[in-house]
N, C-alpha and C positions, 0 to 999 in steps of 0.2 A: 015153629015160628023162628026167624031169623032172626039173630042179636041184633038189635040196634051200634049202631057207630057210636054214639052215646056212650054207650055198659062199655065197649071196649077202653074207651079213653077213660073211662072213669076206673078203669082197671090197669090202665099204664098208670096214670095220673099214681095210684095207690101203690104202685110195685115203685115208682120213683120215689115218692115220699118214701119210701123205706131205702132207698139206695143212696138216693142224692135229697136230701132235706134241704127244702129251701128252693129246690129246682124253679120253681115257676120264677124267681125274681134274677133268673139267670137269663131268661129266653127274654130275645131280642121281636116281637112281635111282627114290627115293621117289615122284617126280614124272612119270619118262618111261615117254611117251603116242604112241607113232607114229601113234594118230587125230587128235593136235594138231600143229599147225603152228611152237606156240611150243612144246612141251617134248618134242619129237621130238628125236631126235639132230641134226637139224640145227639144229633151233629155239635147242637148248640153246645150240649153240656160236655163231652166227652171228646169233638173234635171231629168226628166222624163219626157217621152210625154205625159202621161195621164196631169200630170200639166201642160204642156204647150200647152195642146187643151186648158183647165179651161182659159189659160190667155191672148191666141188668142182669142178668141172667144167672142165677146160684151156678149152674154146671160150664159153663162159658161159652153153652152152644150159639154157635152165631150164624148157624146154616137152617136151622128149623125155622122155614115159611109159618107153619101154623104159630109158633111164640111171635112172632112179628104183628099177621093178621090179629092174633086173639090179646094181646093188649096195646089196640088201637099203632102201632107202629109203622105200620103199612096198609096198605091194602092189594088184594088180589084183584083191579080193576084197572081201570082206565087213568087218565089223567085226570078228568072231573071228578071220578070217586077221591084220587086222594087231594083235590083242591078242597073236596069237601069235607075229611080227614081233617087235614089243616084248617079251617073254619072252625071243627069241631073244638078241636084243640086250643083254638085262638080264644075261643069260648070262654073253654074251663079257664085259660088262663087267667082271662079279664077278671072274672067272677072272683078268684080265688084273690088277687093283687085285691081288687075291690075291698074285698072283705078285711084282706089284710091291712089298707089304708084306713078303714072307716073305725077298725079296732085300736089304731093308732099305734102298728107293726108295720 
């Protein structure tokens, strides 16, 4: 069975918490574009995604398709796959900001 787009973001979402903490209260929502380079979640945080594969990533590989696809950073599809991507993503965001407000953080 095929991963869900879900499990993948939820598996960036995790490799970021451990790179960049706090990430989610940096991403401009209004704005993020996983079709763009600069206001993707990487874009946001790092400036660009190609640098912020370089600074996810322990070995600084920033050519491997499959680390892209497999925590949620891209996808291997169309423009509606990755609008949906970004949906996804837009998601976790809410949720997590959410929880963060409601905790009174």
């Amino acid at each position: 069975m095929a991963e869900t787009v879900t499990a993948k973001v939820l598996r960036g979402a995790r490799l970021l918490d451990k790179k960049y903490p706090g990430w989610e209260k940096k991403i401009s929502l209004p704005e993020l574009d996983l079709n763009s380079c600069e206001v993707c979640v990487l874009g946001q945080l790092y400036g660009i995604y190609e640098t912020g594969l370089g600074q996810v990533f322990e070995d600084g590989d920033r050519s491997d398709g499959f680390k892209r696809y497999h925590y949620g950073f891209s996808d291997l599809g169309t423009k509606d796959r990755m609008r949906h991507l970004t949906q996804v993503w837009g998601r976790l965001i809410l949720s997590r900001l959410a929880k963060l407000f409601n905790n009174g953080g």
